[in-house]
TORDOVO-917641 format. One record per atom (N, C-alpha, C): residue in three letters; x, y negated, z. Coordinates in pm, whole numbers, padded with zeros to 5 digits, always signed. Layout:
ALAXYZ ...
//
This chain:
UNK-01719-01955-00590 UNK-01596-01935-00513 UNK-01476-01972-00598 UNK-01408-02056-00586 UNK-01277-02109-00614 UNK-01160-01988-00595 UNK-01100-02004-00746 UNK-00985-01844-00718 UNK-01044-01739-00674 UNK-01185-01695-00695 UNK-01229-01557-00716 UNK-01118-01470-00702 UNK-01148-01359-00622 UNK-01034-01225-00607 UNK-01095-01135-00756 UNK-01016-01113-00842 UNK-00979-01038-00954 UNK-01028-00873-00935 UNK-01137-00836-00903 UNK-01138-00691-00915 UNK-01183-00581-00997 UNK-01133-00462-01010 UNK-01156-00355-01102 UNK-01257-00238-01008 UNK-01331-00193-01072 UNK-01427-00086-01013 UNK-01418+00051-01117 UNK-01339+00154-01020 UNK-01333+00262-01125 UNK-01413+00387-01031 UNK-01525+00442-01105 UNK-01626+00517-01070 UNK-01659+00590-01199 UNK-01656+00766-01189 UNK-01721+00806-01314 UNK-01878+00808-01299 UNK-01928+00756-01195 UNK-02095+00755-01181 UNK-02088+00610-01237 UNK-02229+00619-01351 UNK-02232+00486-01399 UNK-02342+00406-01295 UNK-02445+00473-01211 UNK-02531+00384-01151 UNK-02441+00345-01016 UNK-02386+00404-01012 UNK-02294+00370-00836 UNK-02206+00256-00901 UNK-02140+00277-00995 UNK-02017+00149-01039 UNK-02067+00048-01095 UNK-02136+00051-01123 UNK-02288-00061-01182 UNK-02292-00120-01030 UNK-02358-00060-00956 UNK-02411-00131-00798 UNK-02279-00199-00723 UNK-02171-00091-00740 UNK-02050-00132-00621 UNK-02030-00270-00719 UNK-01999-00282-00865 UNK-01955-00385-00930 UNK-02059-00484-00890 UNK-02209-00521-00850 UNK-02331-00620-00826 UNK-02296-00621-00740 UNK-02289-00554-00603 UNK-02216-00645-00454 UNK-02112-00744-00473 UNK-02036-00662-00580 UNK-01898-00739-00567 UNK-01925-00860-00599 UNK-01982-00875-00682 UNK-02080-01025-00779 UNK-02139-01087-00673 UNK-02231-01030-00657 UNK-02316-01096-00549 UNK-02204-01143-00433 UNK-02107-01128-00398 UNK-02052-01145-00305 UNK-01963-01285-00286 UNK-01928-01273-00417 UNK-01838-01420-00528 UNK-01721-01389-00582 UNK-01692-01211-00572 UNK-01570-01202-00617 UNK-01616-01161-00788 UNK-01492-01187-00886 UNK-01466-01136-00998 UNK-01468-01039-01040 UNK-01541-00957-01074 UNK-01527-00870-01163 UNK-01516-00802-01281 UNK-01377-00809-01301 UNK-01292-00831-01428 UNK-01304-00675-01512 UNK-01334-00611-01475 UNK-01338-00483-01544 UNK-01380-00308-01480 UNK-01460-00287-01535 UNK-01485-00132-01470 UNK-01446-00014-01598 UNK-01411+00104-01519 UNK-01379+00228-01581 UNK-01425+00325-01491 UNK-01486+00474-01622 UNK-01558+00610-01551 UNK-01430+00655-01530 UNK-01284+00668-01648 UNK-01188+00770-01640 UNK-01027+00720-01580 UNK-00961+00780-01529 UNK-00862+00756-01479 UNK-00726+00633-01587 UNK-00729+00796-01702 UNK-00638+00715-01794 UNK-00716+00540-01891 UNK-00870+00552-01906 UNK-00882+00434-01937 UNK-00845+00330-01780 UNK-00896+00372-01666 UNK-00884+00270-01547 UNK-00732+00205-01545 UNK-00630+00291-01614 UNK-00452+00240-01581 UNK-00481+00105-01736 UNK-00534+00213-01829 UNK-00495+00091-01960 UNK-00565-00071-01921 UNK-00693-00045-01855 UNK-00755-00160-01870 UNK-00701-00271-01734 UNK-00645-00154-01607 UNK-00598-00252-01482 UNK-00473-00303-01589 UNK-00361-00246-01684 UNK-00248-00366-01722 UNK-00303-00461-01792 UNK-00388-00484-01858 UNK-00434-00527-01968 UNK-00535-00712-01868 UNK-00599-00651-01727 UNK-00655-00740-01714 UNK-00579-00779-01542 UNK-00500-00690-01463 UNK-00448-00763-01390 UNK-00538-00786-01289 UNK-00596-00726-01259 UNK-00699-00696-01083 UNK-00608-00711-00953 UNK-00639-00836-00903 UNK-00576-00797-00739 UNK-00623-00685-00657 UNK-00732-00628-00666 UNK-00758-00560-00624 UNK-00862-00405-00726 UNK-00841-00321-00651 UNK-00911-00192-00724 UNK-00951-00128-00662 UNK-01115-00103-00645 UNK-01230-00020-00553 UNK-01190+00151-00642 UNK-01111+00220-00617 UNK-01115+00354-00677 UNK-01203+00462-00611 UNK-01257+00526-00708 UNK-01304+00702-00679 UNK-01192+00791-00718 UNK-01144+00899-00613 UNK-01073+00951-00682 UNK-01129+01106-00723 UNK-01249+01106-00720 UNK-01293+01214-00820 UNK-01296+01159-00942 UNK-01243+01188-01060 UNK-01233+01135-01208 UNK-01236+01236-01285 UNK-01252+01240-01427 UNK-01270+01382-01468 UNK-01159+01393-01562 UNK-01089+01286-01566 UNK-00986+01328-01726 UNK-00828+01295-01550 UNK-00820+01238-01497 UNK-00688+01252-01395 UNK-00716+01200-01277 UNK-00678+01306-01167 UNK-00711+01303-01078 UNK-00666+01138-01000 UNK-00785+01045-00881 UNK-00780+00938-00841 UNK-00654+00896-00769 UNK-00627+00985-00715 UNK-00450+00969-00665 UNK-00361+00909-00753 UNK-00365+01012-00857 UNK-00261+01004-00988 UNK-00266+00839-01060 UNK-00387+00788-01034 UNK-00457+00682-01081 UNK-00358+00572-00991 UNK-00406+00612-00823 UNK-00365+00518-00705 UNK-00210+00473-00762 UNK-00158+00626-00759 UNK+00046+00637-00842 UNK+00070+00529-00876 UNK-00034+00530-01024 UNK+00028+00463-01166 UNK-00005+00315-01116 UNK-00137+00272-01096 UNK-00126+00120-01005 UNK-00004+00063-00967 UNK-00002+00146-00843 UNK+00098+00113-00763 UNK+00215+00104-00789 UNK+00296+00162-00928 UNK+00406+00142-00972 UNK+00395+00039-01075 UNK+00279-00092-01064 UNK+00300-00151-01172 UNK+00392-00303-01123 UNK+00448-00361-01220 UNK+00477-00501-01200 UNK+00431-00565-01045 UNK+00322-00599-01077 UNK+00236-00638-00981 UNK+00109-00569-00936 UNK+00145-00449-00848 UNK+00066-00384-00844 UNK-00070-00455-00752 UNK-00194-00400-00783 UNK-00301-00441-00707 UNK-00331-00397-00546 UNK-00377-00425-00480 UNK-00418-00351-00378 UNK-00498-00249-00417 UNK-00481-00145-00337 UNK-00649-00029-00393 UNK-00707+00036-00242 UNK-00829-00026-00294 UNK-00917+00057-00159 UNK-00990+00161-00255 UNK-00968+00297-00193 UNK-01030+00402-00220 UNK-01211+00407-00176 UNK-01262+00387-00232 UNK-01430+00442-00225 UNK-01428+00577-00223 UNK-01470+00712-00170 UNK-01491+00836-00176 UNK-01605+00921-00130 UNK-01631+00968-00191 UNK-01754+01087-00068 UNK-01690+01181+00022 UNK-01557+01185-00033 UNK-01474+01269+00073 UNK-01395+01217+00191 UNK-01383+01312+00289 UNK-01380+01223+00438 UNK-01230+01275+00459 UNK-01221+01388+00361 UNK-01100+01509+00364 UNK-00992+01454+00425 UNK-00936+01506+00533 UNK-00750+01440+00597 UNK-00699+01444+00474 UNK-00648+01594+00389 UNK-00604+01570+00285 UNK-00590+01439+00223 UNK-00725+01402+00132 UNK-00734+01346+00047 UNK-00724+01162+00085 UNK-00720+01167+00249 UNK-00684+01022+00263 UNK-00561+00993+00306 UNK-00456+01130+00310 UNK-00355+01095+00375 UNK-00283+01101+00190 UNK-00318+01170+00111 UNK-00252+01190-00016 UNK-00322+01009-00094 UNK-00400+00998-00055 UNK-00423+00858-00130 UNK-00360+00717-00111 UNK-00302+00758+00030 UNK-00244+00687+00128 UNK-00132+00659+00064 UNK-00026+00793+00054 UNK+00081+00797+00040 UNK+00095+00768-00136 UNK+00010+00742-00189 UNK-00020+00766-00339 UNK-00010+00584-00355 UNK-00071+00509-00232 UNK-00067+00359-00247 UNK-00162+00289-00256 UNK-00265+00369-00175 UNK-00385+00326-00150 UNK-00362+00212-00004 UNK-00417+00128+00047 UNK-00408+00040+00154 UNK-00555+00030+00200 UNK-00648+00123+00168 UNK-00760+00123+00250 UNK-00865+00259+00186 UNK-00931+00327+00276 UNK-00959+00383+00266 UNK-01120+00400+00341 UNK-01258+00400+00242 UNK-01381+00433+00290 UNK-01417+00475+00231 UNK-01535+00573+00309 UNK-01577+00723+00289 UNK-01752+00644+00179 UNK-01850+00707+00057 UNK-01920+00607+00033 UNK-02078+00575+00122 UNK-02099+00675+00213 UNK-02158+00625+00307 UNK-02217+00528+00433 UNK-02084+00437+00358 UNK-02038+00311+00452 UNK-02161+00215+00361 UNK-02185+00092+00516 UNK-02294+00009+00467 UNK-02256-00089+00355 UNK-02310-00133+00261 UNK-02257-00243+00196 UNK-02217-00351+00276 UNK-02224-00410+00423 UNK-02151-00507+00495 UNK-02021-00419+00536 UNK-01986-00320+00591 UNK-01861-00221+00568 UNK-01800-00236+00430 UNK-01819-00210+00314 UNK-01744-00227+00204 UNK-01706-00334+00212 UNK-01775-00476+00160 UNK-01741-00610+00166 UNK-01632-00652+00269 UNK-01625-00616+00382 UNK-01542-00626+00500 UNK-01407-00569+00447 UNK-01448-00462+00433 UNK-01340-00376+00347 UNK-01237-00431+00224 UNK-01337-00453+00162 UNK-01255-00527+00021 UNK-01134-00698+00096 UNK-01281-00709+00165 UNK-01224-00881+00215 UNK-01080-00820+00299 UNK-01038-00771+00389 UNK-00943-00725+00464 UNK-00861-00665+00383 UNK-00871-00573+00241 UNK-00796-00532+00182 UNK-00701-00575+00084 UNK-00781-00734+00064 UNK-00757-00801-00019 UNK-00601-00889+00063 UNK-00649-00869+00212 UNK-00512-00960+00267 UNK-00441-00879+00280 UNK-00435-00774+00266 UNK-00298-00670+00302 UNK-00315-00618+00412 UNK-00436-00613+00501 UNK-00462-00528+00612 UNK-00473-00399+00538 UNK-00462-00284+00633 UNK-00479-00113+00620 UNK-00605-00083+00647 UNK-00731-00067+00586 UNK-00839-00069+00644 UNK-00878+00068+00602 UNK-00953+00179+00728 UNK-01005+00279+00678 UNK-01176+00308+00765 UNK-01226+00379+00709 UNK-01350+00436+00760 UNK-01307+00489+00923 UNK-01372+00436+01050 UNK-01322+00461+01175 UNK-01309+00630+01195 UNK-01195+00652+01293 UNK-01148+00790+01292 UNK-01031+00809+01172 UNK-01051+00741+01086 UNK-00904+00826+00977 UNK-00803+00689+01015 UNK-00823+00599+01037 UNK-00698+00544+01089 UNK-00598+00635+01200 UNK-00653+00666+01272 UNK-00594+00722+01387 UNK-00497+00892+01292 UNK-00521+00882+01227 UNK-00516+01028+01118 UNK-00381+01001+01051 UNK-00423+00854+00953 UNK-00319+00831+00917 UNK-00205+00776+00992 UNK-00200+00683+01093 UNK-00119+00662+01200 UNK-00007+00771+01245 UNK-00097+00891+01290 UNK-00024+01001+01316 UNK+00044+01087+01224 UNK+00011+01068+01113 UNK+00129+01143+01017 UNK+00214+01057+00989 UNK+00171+00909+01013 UNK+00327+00810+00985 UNK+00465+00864+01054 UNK+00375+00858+01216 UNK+00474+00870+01327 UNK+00522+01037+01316 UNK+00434+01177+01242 UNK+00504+01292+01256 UNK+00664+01285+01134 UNK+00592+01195+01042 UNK+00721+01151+00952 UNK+00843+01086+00961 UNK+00846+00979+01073 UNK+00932+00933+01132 UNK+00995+01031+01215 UNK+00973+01117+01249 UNK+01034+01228+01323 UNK+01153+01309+01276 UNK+01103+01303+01102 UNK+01169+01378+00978 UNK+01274+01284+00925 UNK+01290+01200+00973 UNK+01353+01026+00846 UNK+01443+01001+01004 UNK+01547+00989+00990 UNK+01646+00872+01076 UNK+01622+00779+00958 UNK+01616+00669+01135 UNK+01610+00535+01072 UNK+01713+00474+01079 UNK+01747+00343+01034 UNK+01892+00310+00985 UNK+01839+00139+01045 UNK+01978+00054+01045 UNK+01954-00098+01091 UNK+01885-00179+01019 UNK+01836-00149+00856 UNK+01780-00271+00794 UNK+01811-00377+00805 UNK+01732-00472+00736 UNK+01718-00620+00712 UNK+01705-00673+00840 UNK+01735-00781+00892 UNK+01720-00853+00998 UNK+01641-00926+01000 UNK+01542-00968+01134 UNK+01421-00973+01133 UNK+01437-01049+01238 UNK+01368-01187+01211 UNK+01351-01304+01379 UNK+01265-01245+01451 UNK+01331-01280+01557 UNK+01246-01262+01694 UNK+01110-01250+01692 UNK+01050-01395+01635 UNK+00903-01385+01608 UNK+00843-01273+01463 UNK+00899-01235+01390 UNK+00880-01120+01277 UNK+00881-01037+01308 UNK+00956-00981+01427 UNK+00956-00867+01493 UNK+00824-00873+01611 UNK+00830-00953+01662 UNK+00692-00952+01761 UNK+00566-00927+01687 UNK+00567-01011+01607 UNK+00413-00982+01466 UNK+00423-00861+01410 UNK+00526-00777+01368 UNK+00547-00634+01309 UNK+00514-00520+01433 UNK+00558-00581+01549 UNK+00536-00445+01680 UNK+00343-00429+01675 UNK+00300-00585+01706 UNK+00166-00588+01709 UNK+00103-00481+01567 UNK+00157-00567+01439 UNK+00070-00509+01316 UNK+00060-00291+01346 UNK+00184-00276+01393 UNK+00199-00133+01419 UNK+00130-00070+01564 UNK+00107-00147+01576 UNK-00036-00133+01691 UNK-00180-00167+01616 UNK-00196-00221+01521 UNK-00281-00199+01509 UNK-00426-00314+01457 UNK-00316-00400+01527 UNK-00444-00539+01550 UNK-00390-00567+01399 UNK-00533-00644+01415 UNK-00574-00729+01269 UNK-00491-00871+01311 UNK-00485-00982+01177 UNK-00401-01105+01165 UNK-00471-01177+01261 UNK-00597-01162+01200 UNK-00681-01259+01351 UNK-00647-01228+01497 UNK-00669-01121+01516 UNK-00643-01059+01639 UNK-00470-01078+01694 UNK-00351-01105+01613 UNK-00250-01158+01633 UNK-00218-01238+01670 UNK-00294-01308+01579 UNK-00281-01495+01616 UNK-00323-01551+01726 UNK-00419-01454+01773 UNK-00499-01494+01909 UNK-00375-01500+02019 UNK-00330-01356+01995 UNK-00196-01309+02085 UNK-00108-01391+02082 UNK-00076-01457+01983 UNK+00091-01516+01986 UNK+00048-01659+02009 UNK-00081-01699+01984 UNK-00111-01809+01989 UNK-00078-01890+01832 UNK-00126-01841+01731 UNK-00074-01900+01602 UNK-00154-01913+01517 UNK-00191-01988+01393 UNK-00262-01986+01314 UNK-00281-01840+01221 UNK-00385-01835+01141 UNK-00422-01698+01096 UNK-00319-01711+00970 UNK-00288-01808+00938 UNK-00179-01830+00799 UNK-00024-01849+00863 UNK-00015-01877+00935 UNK+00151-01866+01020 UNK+00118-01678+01025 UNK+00043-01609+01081 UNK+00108-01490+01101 UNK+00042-01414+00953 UNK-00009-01463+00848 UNK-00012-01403+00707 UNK+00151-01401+00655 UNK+00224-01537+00698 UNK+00360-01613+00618 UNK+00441-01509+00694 UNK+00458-01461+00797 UNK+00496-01387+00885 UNK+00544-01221+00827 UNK+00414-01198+00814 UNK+00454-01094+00755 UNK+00465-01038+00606 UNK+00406-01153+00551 UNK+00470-01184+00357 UNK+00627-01186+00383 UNK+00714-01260+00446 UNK+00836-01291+00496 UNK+00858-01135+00497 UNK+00824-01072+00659 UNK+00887-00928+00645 UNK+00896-00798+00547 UNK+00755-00869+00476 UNK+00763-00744+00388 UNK+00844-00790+00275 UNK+00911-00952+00244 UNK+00984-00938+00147 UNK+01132-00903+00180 UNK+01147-00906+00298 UNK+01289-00873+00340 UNK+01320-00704+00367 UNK+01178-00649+00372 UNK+01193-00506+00391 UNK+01184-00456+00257 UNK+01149-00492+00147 UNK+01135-00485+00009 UNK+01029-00367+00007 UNK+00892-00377+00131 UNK+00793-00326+00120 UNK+00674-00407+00026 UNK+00546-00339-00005 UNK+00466-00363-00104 UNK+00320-00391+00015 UNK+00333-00327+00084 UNK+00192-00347+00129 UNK+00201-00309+00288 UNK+00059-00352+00386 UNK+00099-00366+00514 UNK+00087-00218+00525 UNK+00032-00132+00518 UNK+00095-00010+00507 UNK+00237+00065+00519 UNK+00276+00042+00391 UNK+00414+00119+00427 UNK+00460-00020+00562 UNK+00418-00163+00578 UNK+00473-00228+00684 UNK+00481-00135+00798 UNK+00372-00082+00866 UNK+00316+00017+00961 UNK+00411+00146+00982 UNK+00421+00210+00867 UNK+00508+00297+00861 UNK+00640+00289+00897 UNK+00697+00158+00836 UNK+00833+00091+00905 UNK+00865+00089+01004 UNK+00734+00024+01079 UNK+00750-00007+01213 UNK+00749+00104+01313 UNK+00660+00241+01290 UNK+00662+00337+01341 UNK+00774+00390+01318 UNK+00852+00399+01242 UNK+00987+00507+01216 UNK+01023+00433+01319 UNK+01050+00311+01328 UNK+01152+00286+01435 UNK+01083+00214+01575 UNK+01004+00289+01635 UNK+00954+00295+01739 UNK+00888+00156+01776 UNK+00839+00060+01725 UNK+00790-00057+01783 UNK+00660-00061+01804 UNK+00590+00064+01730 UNK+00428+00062+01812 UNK+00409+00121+01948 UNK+00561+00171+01987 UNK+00590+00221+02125 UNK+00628+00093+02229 UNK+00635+00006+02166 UNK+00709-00108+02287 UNK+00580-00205+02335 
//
């Protein structure tokens, strides 16, 4: 695979992060580095620069959230899909908000993960079915709490692709709608999220819910 996706596997089980890291292989992506502990998983993601990061956030030296945090406040932060055994609202709405952009429980099939990674890797919100709907709804109980204000200005067509993304559909599933290529509505919303000076389609979602467009 040409331009391999860059990923990190942080698991304190060594036979599970061993295996999740051999799919990933087997799959054609890179796998640039694994860690059991939180604080080695931050030193080694600056050091090697993972687009993406399969996290556990059970860890034994700092908790996986705290982990999701420090990522996510880097330069260029990675995407992170959370791997977990826990299904907990808690712990996917705190991973969420921590800067996670996908979230599966580890009971999911290895064609579920792969799907997972692949979708997470474009900036879709991907979670184990049922916690989308979970996280959705605490976007919108939060928007309740937040007046929203006029922002950045947004074309006609950026705004039509942002109402959809906050509904829900995938890029493919957009493009079908608007009638557009799957890379016109990727450019689409790279565009909005640089004008919203958001990081990931996530908080995109969230945007869009504060100000009512998964309602229109």
């Amino acid at each position: 695979m040409t331009g391999a996706l860059r990923v990190m596997v942080v698991d304190d089980h060594p036979m599970w992060r061993d295996a999740v890291a051999r799919d990933l292989t087997d799959a054609g992506y890179e796998v640039v580095a694994t860690a059991g502990e939180g604080r080695q998983a931050l030193r080694v993601a600056a050091a090697t620069r993972p687009g993406l990061v399969v996290l556990d956030l059970r860890l034994p030296d700092l908790p996986g959230v705290e982990v999701a945090r420090g990522l996510a406040a880097a330069d260029r932060p990675p995407h992170i899909l959370v791997l977990s055994a826990s299904g907990e609202h808690e712990d996917v709405l705190e991973a969420v908000k921590a800067g996670a952009s996908g979230y599966l429980v580890k009971s999911a099939s290895r064609e579920e993960f792969l799907d997972a990674v692949r979708r997470t890797a474009e900036g879709e919100p991907v979670f184990t079915p049922g916690l989308a709907g979970l996280v959705l709804g605490e976007f919108r109980r939060l928007a309740t709490q937040k007046p929203s204000d006029d922002g950045p200005r947004l074309t006609d067509r950026e705004t039509e692709v942002l109402r959809l993304v906050a509904k829900g559909l995938s890029y493919k599933q957009i493009a079908e709608r608007l009638v557009l290529s799957h890379r016109t509505v990727q450019n689409h919303v790279q565009n909005t999220l640089n004008k919203l000076q958001l990081h990931n389609r996530v908080e995109l979602v969230r945007y869009a819910i504060e100000r009512g467009l998964d309602e229109a």
